[in-house]
N, C-alpha and C positions, 0 to 999 in steps of 0.2 A: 504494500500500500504506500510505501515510504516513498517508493520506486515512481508509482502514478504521480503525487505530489507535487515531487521535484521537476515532473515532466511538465505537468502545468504551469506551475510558476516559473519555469526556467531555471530556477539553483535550489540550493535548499533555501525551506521556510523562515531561518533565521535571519538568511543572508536578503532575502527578499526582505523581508520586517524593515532590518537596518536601512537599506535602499528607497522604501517609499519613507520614513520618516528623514532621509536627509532632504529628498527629495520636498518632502512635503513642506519641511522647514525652510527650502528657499524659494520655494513658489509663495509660500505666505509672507516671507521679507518682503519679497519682489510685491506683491499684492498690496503691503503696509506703504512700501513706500507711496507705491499709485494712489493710493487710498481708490482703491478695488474693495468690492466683495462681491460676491458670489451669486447675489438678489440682482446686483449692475451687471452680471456678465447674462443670467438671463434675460433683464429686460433690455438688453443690447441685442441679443438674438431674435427675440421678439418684435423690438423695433423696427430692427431691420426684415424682420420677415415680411410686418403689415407694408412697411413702403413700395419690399417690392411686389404687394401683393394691390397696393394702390397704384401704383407707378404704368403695373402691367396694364390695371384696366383703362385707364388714362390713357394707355396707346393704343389701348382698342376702341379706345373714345375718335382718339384724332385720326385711327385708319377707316373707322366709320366716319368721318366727315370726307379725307382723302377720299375714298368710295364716292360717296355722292356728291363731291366734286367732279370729280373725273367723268358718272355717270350724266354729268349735267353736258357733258361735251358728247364723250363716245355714243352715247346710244342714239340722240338725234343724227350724228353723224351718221351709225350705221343706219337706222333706219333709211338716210336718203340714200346713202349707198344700194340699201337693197331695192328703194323704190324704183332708182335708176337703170338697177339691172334687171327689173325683172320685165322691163319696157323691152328689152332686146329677143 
């Protein structure tokens, strides 16, 4: 069993311990200093989710105007194109 363990964590369970608590100790300096925590890094993910979930539809806004822009040209165009060819 000792044997599975070690395979999961990568070394032994000791040596793993020691590693996440140096570990953890300079990600928390590093956070002190920022003055970070933990609440700011989700609502920074969050944030940024909603922007780009408002951002996208925003350009589905302005490709639906692009669209009937463009239809305000092309399609009378086509239709006289078609009216013209179908004289022939």
């Amino acid at each position: 069993m000792s044997d599975g363990i070690n395979k999961f964590l990568g070394d032994s369970p000791l040596r793993v311990l020691v590693k996440l608590v140096v570990v953890s100790i300079l990600v928390g300096f590093v956070m002190t200093v920022f003055d970070w925590y933990p609440a700011d890094i989700l609502y920074a993910i969050r944030n940024f989710l909603l922007d780009i979930w408002h951002k996208g539809f925003a350009a589905l806004g302005r490709v639906g105007d692009y669209l009937l822009l463009g239809a305000a040209v092309v399609i009378p165009v086509f239709l006289i194109l078609r009216l013209l060819s179908y004289r022939r």
